[in-house]
N, C-alpha and C positions, 0 to 999 in steps of 0.2 A: 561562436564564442564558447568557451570550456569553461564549465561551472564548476569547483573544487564540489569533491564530493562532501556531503552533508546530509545529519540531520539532527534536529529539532526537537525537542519535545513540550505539546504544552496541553492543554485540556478545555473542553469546553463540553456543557452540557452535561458529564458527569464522563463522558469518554477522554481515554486518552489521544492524544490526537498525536503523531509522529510523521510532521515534515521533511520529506526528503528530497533531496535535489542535488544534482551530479550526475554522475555516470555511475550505475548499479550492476558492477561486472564480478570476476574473481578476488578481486583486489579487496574491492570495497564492499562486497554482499554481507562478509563476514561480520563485520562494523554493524551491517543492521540488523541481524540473525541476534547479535549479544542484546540491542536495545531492546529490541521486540520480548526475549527472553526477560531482559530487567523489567520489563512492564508487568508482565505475570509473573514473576517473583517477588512484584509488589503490589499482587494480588488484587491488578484492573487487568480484568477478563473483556474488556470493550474497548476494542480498539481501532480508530481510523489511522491506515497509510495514508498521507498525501504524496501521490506520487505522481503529481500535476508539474512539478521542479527537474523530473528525469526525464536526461537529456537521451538515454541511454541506456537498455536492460539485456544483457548474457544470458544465455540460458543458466548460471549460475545462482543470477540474481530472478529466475524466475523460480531456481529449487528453493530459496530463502522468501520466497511468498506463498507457497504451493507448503512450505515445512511451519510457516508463521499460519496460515489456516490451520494446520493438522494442529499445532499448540492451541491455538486458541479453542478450537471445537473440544479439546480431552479434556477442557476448564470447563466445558459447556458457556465458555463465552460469544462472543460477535465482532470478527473481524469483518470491515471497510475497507474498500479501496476507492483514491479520489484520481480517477483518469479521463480527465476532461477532454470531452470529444475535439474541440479547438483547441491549435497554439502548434506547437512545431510542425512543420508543414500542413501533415495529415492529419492533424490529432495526435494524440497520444502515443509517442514510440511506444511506451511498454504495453499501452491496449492494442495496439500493431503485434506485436510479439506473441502477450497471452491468445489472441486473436488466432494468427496462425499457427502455435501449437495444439490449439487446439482445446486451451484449459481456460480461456475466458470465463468460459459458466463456471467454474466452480466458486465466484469469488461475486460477492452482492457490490457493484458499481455505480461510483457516484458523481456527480458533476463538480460537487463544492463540498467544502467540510458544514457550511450549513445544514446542507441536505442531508447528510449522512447521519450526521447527530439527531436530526428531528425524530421524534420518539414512532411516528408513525410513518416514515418513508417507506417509500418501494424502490429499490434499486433498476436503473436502467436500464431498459433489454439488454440481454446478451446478443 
């Protein structure tokens, strides 16, 4: 089933949190490249992706994650990503993806958006 693409924005814990869900290709990367930017132009340097809703990720949609890090680190903020190991077949398309390009490690991964917010978490092995 095809999930119109989407995303969300709402907060908890003092982070911005930005649910996304759909398909994360050429089309629709751009879409999240501008949110992610309106978040640090509204100067919240903390921020979780959930991208537990992506049915689907491009290597487009991985330069708009790999380029939403670089933003956020020249803030000296803290981007999250929520790629939960269960649910479309394998797990997570887009930890499939970051996985075999090879860029997984660069990016602190999380199960839930609970866990990710918690002030003292560890992100899950790469």
């Amino acid at each position: 089933m095809l999930v119109a693409f989407k995303v969300t924005e709402g907060e908890q814990a003092g982070w911005a949190v930005l649910n996304v869900s759909g398909e994360l290709d050429l089309v629709t990367s751009p879409v999240l490249r501008q949110r992610v930017h309106d978040v640090v132009a509204d100067g919240r340097h903390s921020l979780v992706l959930d991208l537990s809703e992506v049915q689907f990720c491009d290597s487009s949609g991985v330069g708009v994650l790999i380029a939403s890090r670089r933003l956020i680190r020249s803030c000296r903020g803290t981007l999250r990503l929520i790629l939960p190991a269960q649910g479309a077949v394998d797990g997570s398309h887009v930890n499939r993806v970051l996985g075999a390009l090879g860029v997984r490690r660069l990016f602190d991964v999380y199960a839930d958006v609970d866990g990710a917010v918690e002030e003292e978490a560890g992100p899950l092995s790469a």
